[in-house]
C-alpha positions as CSV (number, residue, x, y, z in Angstrom):
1,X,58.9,116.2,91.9
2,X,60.7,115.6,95.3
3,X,63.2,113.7,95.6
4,X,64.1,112.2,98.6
5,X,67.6,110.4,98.0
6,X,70.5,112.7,97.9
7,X,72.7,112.8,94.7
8,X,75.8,111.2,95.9
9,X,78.5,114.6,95.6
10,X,77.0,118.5,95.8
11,X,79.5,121.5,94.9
12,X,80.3,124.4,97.1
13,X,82.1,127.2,97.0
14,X,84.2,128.1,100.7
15,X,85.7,131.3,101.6
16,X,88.7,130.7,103.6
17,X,90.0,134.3,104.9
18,X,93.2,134.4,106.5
19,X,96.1,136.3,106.5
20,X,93.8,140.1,106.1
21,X,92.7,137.8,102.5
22,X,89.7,136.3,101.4
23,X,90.2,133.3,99.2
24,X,87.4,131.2,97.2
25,X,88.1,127.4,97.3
26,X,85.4,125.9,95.1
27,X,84.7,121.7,95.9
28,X,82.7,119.1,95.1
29,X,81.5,116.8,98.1
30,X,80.7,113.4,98.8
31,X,77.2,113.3,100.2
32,X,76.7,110.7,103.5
33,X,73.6,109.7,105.2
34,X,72.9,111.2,108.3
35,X,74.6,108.6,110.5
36,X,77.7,108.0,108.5
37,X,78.0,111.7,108.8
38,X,77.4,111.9,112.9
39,X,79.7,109.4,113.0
40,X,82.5,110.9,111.0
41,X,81.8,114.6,113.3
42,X,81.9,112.1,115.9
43,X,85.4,111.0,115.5
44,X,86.8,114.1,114.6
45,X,85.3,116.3,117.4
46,X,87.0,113.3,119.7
47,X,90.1,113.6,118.2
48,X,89.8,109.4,116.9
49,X,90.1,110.9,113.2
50,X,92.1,113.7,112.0
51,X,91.5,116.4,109.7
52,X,93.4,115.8,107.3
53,X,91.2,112.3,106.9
54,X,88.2,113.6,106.8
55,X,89.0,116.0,104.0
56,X,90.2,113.4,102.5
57,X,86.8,111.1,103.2
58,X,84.3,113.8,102.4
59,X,86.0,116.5,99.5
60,X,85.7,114.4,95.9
61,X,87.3,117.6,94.1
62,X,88.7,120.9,94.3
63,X,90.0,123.9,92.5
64,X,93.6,124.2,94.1
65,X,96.8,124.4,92.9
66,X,97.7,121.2,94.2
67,X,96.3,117.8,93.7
68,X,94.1,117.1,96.8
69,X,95.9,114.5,98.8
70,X,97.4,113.9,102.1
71,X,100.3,115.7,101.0
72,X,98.7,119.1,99.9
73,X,96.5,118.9,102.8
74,X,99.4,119.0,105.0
75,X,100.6,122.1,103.1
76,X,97.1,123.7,104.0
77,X,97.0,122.7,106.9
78,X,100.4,124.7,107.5
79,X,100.3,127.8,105.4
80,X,96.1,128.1,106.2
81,X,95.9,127.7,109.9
82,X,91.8,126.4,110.2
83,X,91.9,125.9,106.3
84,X,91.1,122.0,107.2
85,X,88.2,122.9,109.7
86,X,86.8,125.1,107.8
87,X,86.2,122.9,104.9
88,X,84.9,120.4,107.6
89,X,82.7,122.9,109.3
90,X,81.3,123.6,104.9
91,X,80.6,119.9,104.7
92,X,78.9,119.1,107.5
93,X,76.5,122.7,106.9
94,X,76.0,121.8,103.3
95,X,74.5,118.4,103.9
96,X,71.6,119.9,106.3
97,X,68.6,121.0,104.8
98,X,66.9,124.3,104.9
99,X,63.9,126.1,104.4
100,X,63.9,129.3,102.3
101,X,61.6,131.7,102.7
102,X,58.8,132.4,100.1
């Protein structure tokens, strides 16, 4: 059967390649409904939220070495130059549905 309300986190496995290395971060994210999530793009494309807050809002987990806080973010955001977006940019394409072919 179909169900038609999300489960409320979904895991996902990123590949963040920097530095000539290609790294597998595997998270768990929190799911939100379509406007909550607009919203949050929203204020992040306009520079009203930063990314370290909306890692924070939308990652329940991951396999770092670090606890996942505003503090290790920081470091990430640092040592991983887009490392923060392109957890963002994971999110926001996980939540959207898709068709597979038959």
């Amino acid at each position: 059967m179909f169900t038609i309300k999300a489960n409320p986190t979904f895991p996902a496995t990123i590949t963040i390649v920097g530095q000539g290395v290609r790294k597998k971060l595997e998270v768990v994210f929190r799911h939100k409904l379509q406007d909550e999530a607009e919203a949050l793009l929203s204020a992040f494309a306009a520079d009203q939220k930063a990314a370290t807050d909306v890692v924070l809002e939308v990652v329940e987990s991951w396999d770092a070495d670090m606890p996942l806080d505003a503090s290790s973010l920081s470091v990430l955001k640092q040592n991983q130059i887009g490392a923060l977006e392109a957890i963002i940019a994971a999110w926001a394409t996980g939540l959207r549905v898709a068709r597979e072919g038959n």
